[in-house]
FITORBA-999320 format. One record per residue (C-alpha): residue number from 0; y, x negated, z negated. Coordinates in Angstrom, 1 decimal, always signed. Example, Ala and Ser with C-alpha at 12.3 -4.5 7.8 and 13.67 -1.06 7.14 Angstrom:
BEGIN
i:0 | Y:-4.5 | X:-12.3 | Z:-7.8
i:1 | Y:-1.1 | X:-13.7 | Z:-7.1
end
This chain:
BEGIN
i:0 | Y:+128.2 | X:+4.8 | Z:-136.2
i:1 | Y:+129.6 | X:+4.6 | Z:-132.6
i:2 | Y:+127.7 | X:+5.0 | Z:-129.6
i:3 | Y:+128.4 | X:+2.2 | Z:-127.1
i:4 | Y:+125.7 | X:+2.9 | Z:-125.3
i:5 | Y:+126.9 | X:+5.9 | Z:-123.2
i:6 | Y:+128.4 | X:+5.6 | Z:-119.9
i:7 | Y:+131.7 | X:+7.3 | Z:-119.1
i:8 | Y:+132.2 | X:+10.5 | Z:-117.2
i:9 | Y:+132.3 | X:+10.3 | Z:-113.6
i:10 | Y:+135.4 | X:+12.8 | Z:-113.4
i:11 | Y:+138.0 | X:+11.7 | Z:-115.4
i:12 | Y:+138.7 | X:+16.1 | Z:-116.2
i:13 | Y:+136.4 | X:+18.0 | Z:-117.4
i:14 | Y:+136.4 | X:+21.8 | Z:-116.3
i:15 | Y:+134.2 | X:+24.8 | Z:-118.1
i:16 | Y:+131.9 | X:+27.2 | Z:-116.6
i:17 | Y:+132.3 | X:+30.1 | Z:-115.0
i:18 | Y:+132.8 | X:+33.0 | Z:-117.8
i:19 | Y:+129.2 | X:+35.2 | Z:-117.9
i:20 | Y:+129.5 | X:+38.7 | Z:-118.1
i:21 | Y:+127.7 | X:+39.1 | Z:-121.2
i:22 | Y:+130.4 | X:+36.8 | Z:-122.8
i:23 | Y:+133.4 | X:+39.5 | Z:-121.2
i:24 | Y:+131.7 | X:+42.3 | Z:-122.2
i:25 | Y:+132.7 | X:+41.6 | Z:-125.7
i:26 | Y:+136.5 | X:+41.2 | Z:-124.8
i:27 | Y:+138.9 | X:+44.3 | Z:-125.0
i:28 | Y:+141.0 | X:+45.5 | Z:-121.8
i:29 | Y:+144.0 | X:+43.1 | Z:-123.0
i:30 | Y:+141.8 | X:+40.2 | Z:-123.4
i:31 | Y:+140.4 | X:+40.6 | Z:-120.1
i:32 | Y:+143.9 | X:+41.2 | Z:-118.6
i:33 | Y:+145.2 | X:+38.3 | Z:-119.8
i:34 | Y:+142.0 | X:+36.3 | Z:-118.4
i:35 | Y:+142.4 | X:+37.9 | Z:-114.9
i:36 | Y:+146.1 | X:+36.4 | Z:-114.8
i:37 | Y:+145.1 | X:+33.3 | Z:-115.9
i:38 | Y:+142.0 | X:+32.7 | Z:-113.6
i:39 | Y:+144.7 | X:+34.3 | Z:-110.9
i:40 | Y:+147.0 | X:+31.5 | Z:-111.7
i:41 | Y:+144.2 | X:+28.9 | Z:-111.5
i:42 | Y:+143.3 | X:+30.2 | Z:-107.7
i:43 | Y:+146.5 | X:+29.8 | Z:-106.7
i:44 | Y:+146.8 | X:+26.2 | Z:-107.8
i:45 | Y:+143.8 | X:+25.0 | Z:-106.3
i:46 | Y:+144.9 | X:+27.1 | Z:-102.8
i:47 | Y:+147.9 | X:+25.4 | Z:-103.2
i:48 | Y:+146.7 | X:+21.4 | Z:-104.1
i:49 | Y:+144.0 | X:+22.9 | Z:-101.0
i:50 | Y:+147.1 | X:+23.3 | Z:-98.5
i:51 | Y:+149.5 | X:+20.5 | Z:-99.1
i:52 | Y:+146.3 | X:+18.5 | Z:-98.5
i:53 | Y:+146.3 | X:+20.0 | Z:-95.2
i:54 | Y:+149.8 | X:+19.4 | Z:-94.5
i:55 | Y:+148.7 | X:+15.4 | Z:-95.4
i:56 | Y:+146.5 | X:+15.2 | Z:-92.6
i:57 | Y:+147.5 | X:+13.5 | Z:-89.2
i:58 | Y:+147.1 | X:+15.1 | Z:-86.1
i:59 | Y:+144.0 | X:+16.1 | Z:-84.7
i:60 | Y:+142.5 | X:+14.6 | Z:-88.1
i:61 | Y:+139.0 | X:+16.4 | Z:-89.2
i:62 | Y:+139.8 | X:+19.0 | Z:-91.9
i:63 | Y:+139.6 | X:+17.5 | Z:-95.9
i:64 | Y:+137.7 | X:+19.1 | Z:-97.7
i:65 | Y:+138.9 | X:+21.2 | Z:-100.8
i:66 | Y:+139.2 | X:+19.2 | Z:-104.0
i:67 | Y:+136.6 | X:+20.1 | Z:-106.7
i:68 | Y:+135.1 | X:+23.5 | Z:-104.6
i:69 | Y:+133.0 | X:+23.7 | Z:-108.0
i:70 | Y:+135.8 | X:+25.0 | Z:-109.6
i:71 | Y:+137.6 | X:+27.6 | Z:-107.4
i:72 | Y:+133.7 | X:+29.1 | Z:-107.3
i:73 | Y:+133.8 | X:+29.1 | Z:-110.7
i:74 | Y:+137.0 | X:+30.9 | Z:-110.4
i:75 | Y:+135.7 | X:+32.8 | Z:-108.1
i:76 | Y:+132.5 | X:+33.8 | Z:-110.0
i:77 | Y:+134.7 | X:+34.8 | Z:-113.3
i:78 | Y:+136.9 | X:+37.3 | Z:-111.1
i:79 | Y:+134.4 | X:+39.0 | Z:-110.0
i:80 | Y:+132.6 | X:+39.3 | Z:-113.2
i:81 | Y:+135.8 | X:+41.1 | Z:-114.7
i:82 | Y:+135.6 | X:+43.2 | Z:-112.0
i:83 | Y:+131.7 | X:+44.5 | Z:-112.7
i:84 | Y:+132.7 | X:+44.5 | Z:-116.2
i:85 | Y:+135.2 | X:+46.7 | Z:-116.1
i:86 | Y:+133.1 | X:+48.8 | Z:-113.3
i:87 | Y:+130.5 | X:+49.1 | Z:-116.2
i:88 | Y:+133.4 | X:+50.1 | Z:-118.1
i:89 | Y:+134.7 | X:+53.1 | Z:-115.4
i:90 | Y:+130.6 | X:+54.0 | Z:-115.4
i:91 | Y:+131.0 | X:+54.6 | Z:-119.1
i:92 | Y:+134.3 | X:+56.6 | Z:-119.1
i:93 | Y:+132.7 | X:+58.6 | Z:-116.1
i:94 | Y:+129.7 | X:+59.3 | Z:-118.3
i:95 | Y:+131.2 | X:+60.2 | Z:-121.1
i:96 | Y:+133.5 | X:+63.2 | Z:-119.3
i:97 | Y:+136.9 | X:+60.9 | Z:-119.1
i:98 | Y:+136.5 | X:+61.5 | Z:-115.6
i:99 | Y:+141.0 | X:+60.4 | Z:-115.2
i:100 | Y:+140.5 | X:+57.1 | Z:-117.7
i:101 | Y:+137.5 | X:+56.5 | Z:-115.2
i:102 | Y:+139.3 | X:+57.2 | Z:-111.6
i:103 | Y:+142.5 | X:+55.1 | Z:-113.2
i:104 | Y:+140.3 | X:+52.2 | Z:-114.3
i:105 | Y:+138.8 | X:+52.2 | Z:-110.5
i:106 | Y:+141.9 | X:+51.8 | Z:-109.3
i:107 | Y:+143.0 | X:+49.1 | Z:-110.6
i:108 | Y:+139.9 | X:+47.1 | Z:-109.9
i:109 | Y:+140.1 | X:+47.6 | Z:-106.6
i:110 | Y:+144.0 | X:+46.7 | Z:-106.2
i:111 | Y:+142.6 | X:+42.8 | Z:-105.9
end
């Protein structure tokens, strides 16, 4: 019934993978939004948990390394995926003769 057999994660947390852009494509403006913030929030922690471990360090002390880099890449990765996403999205608006939708779309993906 059980199995007893299987050996326990290494990392007590388990994180998820970077979003795809086949998988945003499907999301409307608000969901995407409302992922940007949250992936926004998540970059800040990690630069955060990344400085106070700088501040740890003694004096002339090699630089740590970040905790868990995997995961501000995948952060990372996902950002910039919303932006092409919504790029594609501009290209469309552009194409189909919403040439103000389009220019005010481009704006705000390149405000970050």
């Amino acid at each position: 019934l059980f199995d007893t057999h299987r050996s326990a994660p290494t990392d007590p947390y388990m994180y998820g993978h970077a979003w795809l852009a086949k998988d945003l494509r499907l999301k409307s403006f608000g969901d995407l939004h409302k992922l940007w913030f949250v992936l926004l929030r998540e970059r800040h922690t990690l630069d955060t948990e990344y400085r106070a471990l700088q501040q740890q360090r003694k004096p002339l002390e090699p630089r740590k390394p970040m905790p868990a880099p995997e995961r501000w890449q995948r952060v990372k990765r996902s950002m910039n995926r919303i932006k092409q996403v919504l790029s594609e999205r501009a290209g469309e608006l552009r194409h189909r003769g919403n040439v103000a939708l389009a220019d005010e779309l481009d704006k705000v993906i390149n405000q970050n």
